[in-house]
C-alpha positions in Angstrom: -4.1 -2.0 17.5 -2.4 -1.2 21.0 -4.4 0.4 23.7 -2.7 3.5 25.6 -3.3 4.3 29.2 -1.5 7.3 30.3 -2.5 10.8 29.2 -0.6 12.1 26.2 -0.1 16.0 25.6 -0.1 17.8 22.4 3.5 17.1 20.3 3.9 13.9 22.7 6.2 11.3 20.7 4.9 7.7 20.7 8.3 5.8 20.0 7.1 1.9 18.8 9.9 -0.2 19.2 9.7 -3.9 17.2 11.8 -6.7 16.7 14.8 -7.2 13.8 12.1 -9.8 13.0 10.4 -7.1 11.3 11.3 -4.6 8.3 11.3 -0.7 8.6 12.4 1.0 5.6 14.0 4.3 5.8 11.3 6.4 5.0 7.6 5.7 5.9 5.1 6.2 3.1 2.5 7.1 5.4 1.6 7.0 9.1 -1.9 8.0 10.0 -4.3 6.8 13.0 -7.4 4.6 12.2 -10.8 5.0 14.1 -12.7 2.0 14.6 -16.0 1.1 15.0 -18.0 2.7 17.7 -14.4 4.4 19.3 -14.1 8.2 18.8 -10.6 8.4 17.3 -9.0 11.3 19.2 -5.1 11.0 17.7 -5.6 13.7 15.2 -2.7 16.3 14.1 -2.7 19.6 12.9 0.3 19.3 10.4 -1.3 17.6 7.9 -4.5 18.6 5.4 -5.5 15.0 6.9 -6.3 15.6 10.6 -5.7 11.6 11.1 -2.3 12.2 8.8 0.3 11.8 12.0 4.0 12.5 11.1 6.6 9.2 11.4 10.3 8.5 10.8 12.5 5.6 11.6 15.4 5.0 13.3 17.2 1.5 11.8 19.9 2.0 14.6 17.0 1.4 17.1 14.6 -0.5 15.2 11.9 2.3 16.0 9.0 3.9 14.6 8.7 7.7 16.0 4.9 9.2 15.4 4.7 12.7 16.1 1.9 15.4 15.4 -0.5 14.6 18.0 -2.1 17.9 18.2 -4.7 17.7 21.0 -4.2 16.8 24.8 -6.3 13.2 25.7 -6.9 12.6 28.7 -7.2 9.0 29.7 -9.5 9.1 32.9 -12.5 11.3 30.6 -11.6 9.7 27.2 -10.9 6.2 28.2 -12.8 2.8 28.9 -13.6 1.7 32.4 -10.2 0.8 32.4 -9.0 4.1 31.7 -7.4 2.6 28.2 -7.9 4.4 25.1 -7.6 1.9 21.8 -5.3 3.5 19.2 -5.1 1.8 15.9 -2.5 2.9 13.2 -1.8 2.8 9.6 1.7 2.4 8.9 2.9 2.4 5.6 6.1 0.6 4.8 6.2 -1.4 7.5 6.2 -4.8 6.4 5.8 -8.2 8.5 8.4 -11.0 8.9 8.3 -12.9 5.9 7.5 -16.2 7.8 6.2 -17.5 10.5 7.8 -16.8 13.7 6.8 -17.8 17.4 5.7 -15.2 19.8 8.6 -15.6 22.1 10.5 -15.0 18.7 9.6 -11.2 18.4 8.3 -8.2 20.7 6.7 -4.9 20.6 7.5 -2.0 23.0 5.7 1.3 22.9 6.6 4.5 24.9 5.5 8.2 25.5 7.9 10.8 25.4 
């Protein structure tokens, strides 16, 4: 789960960018945001007979995971917390875990608006 604060707009990308650390395959079996307890889940599409069912690809050369499909505006400062953050939780399929333990400092995540 990563929170986002800054208002996205309908058919913003969210680009997730992860460490060699980790495996992305070249096709994602699925790619969908997950509500959570008590948290209206506002990242839903209109692509999909799912409206949680986002649309992903990778790219290997970057080592990123592109989510697209977003179909409504959100607006951090009326949806948000008191910290104008927004939790967003995903279900990535296919992405898979280093297969050991690694420190922290080892590996990173990066995630970006376009």
């Amino acid at each position: 789960m990563m929170n986002v604060d800054v208002d996205i707009w309908p058919h913003d990308i969210v680009v997730i960018y992860a460490s060699d650390k980790w495996t992305l395959p070249t096709s994602l079996s699925s790619c969908a945001s997950v509500g959570a307890a008590g948290v209206t889940n506002y990242f839903k599409t209109n692509i999909s007979s799912s409206e949680y069912e986002l649309q992903c690809t990778t790219a290997s050369t970057e080592h990123a995971i592109y989510i697209y499909g977003i179909a409504n505006e959100i607006d951090i400062s009326e949806q948000g917390d008191d910290d104008n953050e927004l939790p967003l939780h995903l279900d990535i399929g296919g992405f898979m875990a280093p297969s050991a333990d690694w420190n922290s400092n080892n590996y990173f995540w990066q995630v970006e608006i376009l």
